[in-house]
C-alpha positions in Angstrom: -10.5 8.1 -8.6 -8.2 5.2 -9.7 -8.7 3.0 -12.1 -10.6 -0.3 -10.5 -8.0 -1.9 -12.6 -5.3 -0.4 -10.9 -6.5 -1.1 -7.6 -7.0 -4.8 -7.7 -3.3 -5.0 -8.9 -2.4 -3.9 -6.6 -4.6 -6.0 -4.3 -2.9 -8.6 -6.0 0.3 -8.2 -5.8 -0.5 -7.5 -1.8 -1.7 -10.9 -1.7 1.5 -12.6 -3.9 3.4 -10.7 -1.5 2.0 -12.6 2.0 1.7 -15.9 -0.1 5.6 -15.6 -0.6 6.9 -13.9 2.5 8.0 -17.1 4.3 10.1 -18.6 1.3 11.1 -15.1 0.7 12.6 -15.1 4.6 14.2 -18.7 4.0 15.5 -18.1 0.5 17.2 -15.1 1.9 18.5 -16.9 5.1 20.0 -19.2 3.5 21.5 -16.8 0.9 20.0 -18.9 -1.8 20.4 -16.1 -4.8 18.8 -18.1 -7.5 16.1 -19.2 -5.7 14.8 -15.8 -5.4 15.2 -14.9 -8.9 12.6 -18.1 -9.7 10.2 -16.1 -7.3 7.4 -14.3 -9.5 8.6 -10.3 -9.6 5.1 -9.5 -7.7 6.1 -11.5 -4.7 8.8 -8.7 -4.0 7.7 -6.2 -1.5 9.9 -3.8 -3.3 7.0 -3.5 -6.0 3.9 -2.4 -3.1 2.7 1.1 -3.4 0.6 3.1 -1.1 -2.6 3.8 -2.4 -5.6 5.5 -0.7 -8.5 3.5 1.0 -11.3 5.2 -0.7 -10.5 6.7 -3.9 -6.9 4.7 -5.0 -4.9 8.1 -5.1 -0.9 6.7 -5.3 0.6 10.0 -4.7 0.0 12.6 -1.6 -0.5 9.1 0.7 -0.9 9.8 4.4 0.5 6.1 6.3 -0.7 7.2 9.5 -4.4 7.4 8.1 -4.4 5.5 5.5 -6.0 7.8 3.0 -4.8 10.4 0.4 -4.2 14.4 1.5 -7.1 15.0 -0.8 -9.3 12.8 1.0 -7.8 13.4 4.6 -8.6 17.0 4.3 -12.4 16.3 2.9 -12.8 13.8 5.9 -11.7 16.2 8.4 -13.5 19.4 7.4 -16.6 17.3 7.4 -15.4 15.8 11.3 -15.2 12.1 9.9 -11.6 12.0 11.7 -11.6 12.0 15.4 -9.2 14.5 17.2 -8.4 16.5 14.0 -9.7 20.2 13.2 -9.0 22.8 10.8 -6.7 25.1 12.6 -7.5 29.0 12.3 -6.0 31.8 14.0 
């Protein structure tokens, strides 16, 4: 498990990231380079990292479900995902 510390920053920084995203899109329109170097670091999307639903894991991230391999693979032997099995042969 992550840090709860580590997972509200980067809850925050998700949220800084929306609250900038339409002066972002006009700063960059315009080609206004200083203006986006005033913008607070956070409100980059550059600096957003994948992290796991349930248990905060940054590394071993699976997009499509949104949860670590670690966790994927615990949610799946126990039939939690729909449409995924172990495979055996």
């Amino acid at each position: 498990m992550a840090k709860e510390s580590m997972k509200a920053r980067e809850v925050k920084r998700q949220k800084m990231v929306a609250k900038y995203a339409a002066k972002r899109e006009r700063l960059i329109a315009e080609g206004d380079r200083e203006g986006l170097q005033k913008l607070p670091k956070n409100a980059s999307p550059v600096r957003l990292h994948n992290r796991c639903n349930l248990t905060g894991r940054p590394k071993g991230y699976m997009r499509q479900f949104g949860v670590s391999r670690i966790t994927f693979r615990e949610m799946a032997l126990k039939g939690l995902i729909p449409g995924v099995k172990k495979a055996s042969w």
